[in-house]
TIMARMAR-155298 format. One record per atom (N, C-alpha, C): residue in one letter; x, y, z. Coordinates in steps of 0.02 Angstrom, whole numbers, plus 50000, padded with zeros to 5 digits. Layout:
<nodes>
A;X;Y;Z $
...
</nodes>
This chain:
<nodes>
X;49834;48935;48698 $
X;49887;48975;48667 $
X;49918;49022;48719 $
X;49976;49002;48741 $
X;50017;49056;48776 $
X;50045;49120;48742 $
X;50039;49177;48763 $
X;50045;49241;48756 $
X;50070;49297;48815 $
X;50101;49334;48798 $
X;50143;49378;48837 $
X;50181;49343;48887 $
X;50219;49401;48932 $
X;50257;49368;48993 $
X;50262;49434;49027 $
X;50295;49391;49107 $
X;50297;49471;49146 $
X;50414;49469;49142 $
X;50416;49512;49146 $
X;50484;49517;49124 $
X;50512;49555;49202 $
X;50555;49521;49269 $
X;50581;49542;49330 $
X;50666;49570;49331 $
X;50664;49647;49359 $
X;50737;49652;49363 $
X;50735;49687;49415 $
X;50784;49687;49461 $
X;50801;49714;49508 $
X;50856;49753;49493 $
X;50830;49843;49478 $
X;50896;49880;49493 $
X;50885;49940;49555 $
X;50944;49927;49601 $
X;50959;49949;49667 $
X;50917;49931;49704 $
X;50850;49971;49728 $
X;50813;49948;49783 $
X;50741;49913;49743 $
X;50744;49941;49694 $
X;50674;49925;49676 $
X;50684;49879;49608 $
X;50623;49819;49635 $
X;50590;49757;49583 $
X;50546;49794;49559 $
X;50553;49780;49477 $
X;50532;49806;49416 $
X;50498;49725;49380 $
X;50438;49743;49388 $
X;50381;49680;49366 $
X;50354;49700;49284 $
X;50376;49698;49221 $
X;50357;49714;49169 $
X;50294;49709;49146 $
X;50262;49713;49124 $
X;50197;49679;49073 $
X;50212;49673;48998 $
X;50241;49613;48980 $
X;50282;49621;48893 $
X;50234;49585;48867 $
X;50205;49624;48828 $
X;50150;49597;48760 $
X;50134;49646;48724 $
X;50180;49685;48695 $
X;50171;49767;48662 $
X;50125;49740;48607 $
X;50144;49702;48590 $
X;50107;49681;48513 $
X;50025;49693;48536 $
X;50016;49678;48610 $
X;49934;49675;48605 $
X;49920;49737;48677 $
X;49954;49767;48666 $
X;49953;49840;48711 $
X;49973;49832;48795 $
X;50002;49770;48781 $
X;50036;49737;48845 $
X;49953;49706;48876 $
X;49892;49673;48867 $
X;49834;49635;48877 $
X;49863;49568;48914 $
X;49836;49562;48955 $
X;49858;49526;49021 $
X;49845;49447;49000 $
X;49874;49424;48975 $
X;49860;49328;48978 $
X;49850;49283;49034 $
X;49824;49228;49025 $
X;49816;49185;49079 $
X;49892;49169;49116 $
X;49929;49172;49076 $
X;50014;49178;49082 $
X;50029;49220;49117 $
X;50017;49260;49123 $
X;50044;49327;49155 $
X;50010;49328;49222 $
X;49925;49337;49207 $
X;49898;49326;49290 $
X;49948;49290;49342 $
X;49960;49240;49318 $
X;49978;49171;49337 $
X;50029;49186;49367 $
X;50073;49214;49346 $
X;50147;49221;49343 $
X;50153;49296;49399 $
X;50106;49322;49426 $
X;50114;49400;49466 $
X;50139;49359;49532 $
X;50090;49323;49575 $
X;50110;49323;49636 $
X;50176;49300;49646 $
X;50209;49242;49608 $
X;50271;49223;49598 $
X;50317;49300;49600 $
X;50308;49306;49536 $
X;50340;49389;49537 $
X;50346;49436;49589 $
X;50294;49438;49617 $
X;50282;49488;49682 $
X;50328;49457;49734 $
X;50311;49385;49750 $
X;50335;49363;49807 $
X;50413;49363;49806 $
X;50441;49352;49731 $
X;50504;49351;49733 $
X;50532;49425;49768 $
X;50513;49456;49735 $
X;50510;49565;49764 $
X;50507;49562;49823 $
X;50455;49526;49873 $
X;50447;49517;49959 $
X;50506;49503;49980 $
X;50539;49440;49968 $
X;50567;49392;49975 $
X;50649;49415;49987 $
X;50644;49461;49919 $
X;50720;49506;49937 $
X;50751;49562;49981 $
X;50793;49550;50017 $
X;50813;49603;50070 $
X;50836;49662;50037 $
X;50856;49663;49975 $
X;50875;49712;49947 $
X;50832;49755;49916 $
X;50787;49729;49918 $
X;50731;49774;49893 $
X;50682;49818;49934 $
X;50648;49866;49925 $
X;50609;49900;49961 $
X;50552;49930;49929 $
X;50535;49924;49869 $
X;50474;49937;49827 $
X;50475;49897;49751 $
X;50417;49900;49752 $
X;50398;49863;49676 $
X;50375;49904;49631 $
X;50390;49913;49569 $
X;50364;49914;49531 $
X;50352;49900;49462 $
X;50277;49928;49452 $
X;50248;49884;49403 $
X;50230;49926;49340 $
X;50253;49895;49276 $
X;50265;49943;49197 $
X;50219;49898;49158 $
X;50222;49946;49112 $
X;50206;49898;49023 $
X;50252;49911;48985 $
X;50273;49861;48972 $
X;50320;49856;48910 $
X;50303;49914;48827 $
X;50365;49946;48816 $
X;50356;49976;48750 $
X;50317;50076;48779 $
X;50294;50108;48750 $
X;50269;50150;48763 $
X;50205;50174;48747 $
X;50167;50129;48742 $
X;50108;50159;48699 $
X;50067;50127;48759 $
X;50068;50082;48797 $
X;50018;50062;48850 $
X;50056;50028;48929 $
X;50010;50042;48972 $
X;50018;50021;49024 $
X;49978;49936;49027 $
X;49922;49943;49047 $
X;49908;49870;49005 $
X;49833;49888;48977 $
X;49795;49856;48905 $
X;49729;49873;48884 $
X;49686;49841;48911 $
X;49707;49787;48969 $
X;49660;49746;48998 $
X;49659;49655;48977 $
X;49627;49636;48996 $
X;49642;49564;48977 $
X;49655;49533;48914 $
X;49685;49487;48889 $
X;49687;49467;48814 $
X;49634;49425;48787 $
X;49593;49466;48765 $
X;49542;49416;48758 $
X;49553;49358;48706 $
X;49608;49358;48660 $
X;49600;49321;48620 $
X;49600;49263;48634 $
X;49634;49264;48715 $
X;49630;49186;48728 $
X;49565;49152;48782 $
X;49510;49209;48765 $
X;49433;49163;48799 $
X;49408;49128;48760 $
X;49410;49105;48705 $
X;49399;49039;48672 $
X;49420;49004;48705 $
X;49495;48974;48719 $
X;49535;48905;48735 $
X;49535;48922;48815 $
X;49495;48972;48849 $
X;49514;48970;48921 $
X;49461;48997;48951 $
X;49411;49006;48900 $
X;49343;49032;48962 $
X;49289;48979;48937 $
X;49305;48903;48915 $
X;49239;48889;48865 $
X;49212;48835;48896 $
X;49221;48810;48963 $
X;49160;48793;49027 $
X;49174;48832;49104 $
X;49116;48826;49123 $
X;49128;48848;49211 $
X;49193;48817;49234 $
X;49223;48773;49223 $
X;49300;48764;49264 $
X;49357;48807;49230 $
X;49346;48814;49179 $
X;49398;48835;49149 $
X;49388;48930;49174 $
X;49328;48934;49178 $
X;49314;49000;49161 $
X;49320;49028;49260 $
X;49325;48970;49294 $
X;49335;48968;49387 $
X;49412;48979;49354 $
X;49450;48962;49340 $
X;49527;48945;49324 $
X;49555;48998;49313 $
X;49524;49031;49276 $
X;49544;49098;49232 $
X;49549;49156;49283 $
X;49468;49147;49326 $
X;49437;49201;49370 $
X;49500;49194;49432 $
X;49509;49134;49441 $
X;49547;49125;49502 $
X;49622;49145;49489 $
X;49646;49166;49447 $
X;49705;49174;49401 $
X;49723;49253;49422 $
X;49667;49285;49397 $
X;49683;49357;49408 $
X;49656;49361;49470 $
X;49620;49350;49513 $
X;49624;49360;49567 $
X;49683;49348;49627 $
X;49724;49297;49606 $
X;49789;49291;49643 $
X;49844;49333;49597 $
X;49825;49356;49562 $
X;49877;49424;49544 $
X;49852;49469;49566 $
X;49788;49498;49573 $
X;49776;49554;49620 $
X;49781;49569;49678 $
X;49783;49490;49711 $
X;49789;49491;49779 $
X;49860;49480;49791 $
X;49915;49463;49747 $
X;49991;49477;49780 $
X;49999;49542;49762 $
X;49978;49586;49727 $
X;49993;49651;49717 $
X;49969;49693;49777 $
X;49902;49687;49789 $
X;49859;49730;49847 $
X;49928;49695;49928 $
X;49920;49654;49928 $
X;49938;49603;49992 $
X;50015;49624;50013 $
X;50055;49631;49962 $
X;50118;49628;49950 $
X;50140;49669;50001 $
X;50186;49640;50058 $
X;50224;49675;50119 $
X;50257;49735;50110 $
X;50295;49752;50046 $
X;50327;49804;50015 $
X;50294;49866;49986 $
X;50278;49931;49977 $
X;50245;49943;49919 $
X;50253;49950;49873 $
X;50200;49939;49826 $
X;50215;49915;49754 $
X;50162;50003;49718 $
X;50215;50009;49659 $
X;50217;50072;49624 $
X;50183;50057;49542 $
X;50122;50080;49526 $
X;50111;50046;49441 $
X;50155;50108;49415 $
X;50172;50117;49371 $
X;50211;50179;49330 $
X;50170;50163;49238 $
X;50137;50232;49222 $
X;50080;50235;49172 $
X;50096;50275;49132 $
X;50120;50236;49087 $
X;50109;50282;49006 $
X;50064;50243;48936 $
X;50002;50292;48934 $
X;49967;50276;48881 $
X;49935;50232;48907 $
X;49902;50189;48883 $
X;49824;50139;48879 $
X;49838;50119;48955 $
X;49786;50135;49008 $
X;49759;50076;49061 $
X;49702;50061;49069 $
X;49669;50015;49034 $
X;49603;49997;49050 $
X;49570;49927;49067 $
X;49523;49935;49059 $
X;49492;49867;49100 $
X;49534;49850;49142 $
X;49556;49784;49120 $
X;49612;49723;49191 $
X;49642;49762;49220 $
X;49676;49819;49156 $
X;49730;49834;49191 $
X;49726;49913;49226 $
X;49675;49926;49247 $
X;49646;49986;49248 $
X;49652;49941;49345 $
X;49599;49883;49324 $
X;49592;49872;49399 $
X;49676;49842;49445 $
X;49720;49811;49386 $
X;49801;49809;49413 $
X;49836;49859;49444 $
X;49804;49916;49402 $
X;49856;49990;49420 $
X;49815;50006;49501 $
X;49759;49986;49507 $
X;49725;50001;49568 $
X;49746;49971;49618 $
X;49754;49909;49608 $
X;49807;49860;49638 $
X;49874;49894;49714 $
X;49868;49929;49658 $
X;49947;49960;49689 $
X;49932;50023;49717 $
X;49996;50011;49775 $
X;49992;50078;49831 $
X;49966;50124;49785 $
X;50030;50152;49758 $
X;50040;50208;49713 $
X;50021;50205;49659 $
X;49987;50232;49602 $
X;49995;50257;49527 $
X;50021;50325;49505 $
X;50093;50317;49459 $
X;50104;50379;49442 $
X;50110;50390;49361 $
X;50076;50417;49339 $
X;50084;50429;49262 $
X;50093;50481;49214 $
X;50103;50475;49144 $
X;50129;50499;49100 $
X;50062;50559;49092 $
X;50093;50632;49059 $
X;50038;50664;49045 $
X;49972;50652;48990 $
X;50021;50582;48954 $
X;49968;50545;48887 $
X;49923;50483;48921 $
X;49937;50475;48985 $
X;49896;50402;49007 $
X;49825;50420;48983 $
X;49781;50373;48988 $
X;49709;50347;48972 $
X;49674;50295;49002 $
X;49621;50311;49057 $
X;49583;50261;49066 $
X;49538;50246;49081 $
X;49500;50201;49073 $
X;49443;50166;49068 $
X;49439;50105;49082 $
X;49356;50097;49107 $
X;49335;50035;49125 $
X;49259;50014;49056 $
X;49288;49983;49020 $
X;49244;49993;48975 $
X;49171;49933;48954 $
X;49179;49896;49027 $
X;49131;49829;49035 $
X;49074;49861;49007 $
X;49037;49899;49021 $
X;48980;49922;49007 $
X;48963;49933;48918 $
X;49003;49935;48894 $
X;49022;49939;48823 $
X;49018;49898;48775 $
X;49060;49843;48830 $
X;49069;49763;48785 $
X;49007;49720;48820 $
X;48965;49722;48852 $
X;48906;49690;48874 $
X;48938;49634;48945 $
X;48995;49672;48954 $
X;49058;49625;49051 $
X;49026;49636;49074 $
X;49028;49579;49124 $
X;48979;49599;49192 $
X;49057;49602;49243 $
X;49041;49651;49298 $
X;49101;49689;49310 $
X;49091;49625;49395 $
X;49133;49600;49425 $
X;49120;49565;49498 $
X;49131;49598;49537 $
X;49109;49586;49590 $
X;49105;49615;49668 $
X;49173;49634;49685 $
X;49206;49600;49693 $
X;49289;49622;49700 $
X;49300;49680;49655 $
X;49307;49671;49593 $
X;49322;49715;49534 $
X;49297;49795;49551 $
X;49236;49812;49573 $
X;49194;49860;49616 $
X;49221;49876;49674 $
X;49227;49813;49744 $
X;49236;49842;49782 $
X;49289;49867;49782 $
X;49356;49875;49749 $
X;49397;49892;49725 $
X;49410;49976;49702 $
X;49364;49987;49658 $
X;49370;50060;49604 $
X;49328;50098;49651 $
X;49277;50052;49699 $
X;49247;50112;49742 $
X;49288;50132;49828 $
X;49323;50076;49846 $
X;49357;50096;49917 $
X;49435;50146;49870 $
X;49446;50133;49810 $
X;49507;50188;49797 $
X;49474;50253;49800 $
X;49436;50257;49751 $
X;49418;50313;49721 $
X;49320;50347;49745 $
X;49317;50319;49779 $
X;49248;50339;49815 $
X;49182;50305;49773 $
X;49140;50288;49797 $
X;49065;50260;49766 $
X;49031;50308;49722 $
X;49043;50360;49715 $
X;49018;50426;49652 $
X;49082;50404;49594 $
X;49112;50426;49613 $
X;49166;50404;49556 $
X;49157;50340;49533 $
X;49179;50295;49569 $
X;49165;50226;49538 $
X;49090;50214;49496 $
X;49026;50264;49532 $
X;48974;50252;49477 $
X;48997;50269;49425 $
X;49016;50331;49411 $
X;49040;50376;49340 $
X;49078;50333;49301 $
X;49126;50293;49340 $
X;49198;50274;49284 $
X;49164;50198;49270 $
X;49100;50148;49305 $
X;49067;50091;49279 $
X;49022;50091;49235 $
X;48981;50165;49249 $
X;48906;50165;49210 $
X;48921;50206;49138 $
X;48955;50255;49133 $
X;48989;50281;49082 $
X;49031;50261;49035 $
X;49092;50239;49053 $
X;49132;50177;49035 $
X;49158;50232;48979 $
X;49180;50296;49013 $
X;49205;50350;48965 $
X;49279;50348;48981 $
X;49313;50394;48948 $
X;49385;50372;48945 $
X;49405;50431;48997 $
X;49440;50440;49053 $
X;49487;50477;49076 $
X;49547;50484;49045 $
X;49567;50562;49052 $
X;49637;50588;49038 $
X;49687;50598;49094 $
X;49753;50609;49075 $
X;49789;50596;49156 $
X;49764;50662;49190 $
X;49737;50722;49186 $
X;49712;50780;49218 $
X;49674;50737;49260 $
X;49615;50711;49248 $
X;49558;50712;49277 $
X;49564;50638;49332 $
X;49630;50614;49282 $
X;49643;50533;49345 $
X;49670;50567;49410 $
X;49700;50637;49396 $
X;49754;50659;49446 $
X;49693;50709;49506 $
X;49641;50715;49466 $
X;49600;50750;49514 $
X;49546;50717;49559 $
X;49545;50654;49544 $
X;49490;50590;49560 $
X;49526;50550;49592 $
X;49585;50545;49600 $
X;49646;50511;49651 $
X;49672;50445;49614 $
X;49637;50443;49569 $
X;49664;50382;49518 $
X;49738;50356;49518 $
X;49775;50440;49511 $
X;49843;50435;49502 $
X;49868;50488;49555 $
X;49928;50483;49570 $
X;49962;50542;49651 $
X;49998;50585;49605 $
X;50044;50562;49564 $
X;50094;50625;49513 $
X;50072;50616;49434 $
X;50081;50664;49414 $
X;50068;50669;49330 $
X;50122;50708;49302 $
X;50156;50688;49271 $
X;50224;50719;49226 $
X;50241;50709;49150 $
X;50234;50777;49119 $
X;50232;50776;49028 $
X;50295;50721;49015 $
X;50286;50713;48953 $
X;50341;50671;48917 $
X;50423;50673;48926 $
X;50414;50733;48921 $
X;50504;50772;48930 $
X;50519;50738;48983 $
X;50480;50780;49036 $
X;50513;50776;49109 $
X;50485;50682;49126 $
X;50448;50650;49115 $
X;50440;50604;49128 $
X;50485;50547;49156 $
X;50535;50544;49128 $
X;50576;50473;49130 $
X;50630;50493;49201 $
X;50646;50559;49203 $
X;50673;50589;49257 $
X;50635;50587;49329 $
X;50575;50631;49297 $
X;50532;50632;49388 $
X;50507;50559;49419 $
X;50520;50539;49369 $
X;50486;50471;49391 $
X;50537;50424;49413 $
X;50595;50421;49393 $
X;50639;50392;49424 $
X;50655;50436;49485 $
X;50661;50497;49521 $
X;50662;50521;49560 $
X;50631;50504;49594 $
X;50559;50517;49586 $
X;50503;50492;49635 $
X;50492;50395;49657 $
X;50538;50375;49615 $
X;50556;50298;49632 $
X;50581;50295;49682 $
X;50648;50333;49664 $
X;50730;50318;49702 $
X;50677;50365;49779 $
X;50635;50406;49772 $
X;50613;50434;49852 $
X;50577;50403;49885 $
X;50548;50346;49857 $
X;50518;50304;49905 $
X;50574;50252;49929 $
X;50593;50225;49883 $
X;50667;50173;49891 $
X;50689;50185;49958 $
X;50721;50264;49958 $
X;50766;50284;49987 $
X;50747;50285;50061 $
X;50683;50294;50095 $
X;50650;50276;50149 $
X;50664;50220;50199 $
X;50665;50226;50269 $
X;50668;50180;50307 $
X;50621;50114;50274 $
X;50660;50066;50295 $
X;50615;49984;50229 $
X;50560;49985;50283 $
X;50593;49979;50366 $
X;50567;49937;50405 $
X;50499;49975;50433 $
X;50493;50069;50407 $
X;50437;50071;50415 $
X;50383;50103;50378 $
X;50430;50083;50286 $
X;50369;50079;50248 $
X;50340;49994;50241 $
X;50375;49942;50280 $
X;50338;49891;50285 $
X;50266;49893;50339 $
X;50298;49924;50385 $
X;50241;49946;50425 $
X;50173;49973;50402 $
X;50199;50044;50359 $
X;50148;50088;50370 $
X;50113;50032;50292 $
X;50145;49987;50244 $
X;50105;49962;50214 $
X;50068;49895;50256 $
X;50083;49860;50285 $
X;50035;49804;50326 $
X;49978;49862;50358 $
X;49980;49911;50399 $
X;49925;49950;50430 $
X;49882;49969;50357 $
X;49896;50008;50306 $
X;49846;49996;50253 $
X;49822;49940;50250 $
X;49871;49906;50244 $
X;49827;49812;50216 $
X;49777;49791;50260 $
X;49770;49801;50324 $
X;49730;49815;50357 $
X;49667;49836;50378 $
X;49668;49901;50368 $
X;49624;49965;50340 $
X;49578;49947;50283 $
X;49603;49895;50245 $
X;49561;49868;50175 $
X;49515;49836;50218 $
X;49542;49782;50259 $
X;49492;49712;50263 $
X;49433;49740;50335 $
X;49379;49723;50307 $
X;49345;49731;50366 $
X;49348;49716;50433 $
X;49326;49766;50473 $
X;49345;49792;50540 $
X;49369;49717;50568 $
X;49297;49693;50595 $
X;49318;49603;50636 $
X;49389;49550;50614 $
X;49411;49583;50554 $
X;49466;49554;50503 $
X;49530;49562;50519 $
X;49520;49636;50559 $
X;49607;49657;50572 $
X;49635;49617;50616 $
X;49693;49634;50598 $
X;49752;49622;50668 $
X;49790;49681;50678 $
X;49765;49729;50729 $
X;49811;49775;50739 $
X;49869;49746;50779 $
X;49877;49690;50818 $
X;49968;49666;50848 $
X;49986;49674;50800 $
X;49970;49649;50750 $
X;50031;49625;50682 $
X;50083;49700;50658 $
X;50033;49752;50662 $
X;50039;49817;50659 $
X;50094;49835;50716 $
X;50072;49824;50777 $
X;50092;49860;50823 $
X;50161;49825;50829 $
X;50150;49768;50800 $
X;50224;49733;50811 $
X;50265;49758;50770 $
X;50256;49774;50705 $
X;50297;49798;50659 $
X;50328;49887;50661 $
X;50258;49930;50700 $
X;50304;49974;50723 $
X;50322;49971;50768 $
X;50340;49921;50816 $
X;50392;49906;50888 $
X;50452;49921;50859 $
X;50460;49849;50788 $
X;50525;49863;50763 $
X;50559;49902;50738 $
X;50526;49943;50709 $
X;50559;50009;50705 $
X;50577;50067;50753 $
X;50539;50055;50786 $
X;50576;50098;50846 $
X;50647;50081;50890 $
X;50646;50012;50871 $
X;50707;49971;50906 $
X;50763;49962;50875 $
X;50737;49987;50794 $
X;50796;49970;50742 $
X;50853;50022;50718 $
X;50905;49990;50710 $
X;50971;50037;50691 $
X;50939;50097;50638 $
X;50892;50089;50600 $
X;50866;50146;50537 $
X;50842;50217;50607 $
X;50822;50188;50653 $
X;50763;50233;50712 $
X;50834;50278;50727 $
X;50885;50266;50754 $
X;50939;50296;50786 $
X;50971;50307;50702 $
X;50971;50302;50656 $
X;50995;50332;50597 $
X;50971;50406;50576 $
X;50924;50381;50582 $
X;50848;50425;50544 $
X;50854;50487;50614 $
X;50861;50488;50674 $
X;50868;50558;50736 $
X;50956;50574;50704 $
X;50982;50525;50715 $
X;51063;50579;50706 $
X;51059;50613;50644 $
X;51042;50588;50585 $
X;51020;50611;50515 $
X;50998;50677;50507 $
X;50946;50670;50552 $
X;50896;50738;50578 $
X;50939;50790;50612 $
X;50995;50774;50646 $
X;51046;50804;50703 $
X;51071;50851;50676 $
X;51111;50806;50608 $
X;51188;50814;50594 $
X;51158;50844;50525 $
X;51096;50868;50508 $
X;51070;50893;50444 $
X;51097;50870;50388 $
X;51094;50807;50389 $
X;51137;50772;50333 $
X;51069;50712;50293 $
X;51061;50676;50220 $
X;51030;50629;50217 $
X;51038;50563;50275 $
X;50963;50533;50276 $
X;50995;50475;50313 $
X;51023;50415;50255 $
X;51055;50367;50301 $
X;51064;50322;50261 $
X;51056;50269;50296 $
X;50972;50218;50261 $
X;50950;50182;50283 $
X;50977;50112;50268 $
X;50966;50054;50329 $
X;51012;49987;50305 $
X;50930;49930;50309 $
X;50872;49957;50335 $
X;50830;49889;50338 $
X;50848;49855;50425 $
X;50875;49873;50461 $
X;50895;49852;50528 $
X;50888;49885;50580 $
</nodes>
């Protein structure tokens, strides 16, 4: 049984990756896993773009985590249940991987899947009503190695004990003090600061928030793993690029810059 979809729009600089399944608190389908790296890559792919980000449809959730309704028809032998596993893992890994950075934006429910989706991403910024939890411990989940090494390289190995073994709910205060989330903004002001704080990453040289995101991507994978050329090559280009001599006269002439990606 197919369920939900991810819904893509590009307005100005930034790809907007939906999570539409309000009916089930936006709960992540085999559909949807499926359908991220596509999504993402399309976001890479565009010159016009310079950040991603990633919503839940409706207002009451960011996402509640996977849909379980469909582990009957999709978890009910070891292949199917490899299929599934391998599903969300190539949505986590075009989100983490993704050349651009990618932004979750949180109002109301993030938990489980999508607790570890929002982790996914550079940034999390959310609503003063967000909520979240990892609530495996609860439902008798066994949580995987990835899924862990994950909640503990964001948020430190104390924390990650607290938010696995507890499986208690965080409020956006305490996400904002545990690094969960970078900004927290009440309802009112919400829809404003947050498009602000969009349009301020947007608005950034592309060529060396591509940079400074490959050097994170980096920084993840263990030491013997890196490639610092790949790095060093990418800030060559910015030093060579029309944004480099934008970005000093900018500075000169005390004026905004205005960046082209060149």
């Amino acid at each position: 049984m197919s369920g939900g979809r991810l819904d893509y729009e590009v307005r100005g600089a930034l790809a907007r990756i939906t999570l539409a399944q309000p009916e089930r608190m936006n709960a992540m389908s085999f559909e949807m896993w499926s359908g991220l790296p596509e999504a993402v890559g399309r976001a890479v792919d565009d010159a016009a773009v310079r950040a991603i980000v990633v919503e839940g449809a409706g207002d009451r959730a960011f996402c509640a985590g996977a849909d379980i309704s469909q582990f009957g028809a999709r978890r009910t032998d070891p292949e199917a249940v490899a299929a599934y596993d391998k599903a969300v893992a190539d949505g986590m890994a075009a989100l983490a991987g993704a050349a651009k950075p990618t932004i979750a934006v949180i109002r109301g429910i993030c938990f489980g899947g999508g607790f570890g989706l929002a982790l996914a991403c550079d940034i999390r910024i959310a609503r003063a009503d967000a909520r979240f939890r990892v609530p495996a411990a609860r439902l008798g989940l066994g949580y995987g190695l990835d899924g862990v090494s994950l909640i503990s390289r964001k948020l430190g190995p104390d924390a990650a004990a607290d938010i696995l073994f507890s499986a208690r709910i965080l409020d956006a205060a305490e996400a904002l003090r545990l690094g969960v989330v970078a900004q927290v903004w009440g309802a009112e002001a919400f829809a404003a600061e947050c498009e602000a704080y969009l349009d301020m990453v947007a608005g950034n040289a592309p060529l060396t928030l591509i940079a400074a995101k490959r050097a994170l991507t980096e920084l993840s994978r263990p030491e013997a793993e890196r490639d610092p050329q790949a790095v060093a090559r990418l800030v060559a280009a910015c030093f060579a690029s029309a944004d480099y001599r934008e970005g000093q006269a900018a500075f000169k002439e005390k004026r905004p810059p205005v960046f082209t990606g060149s």
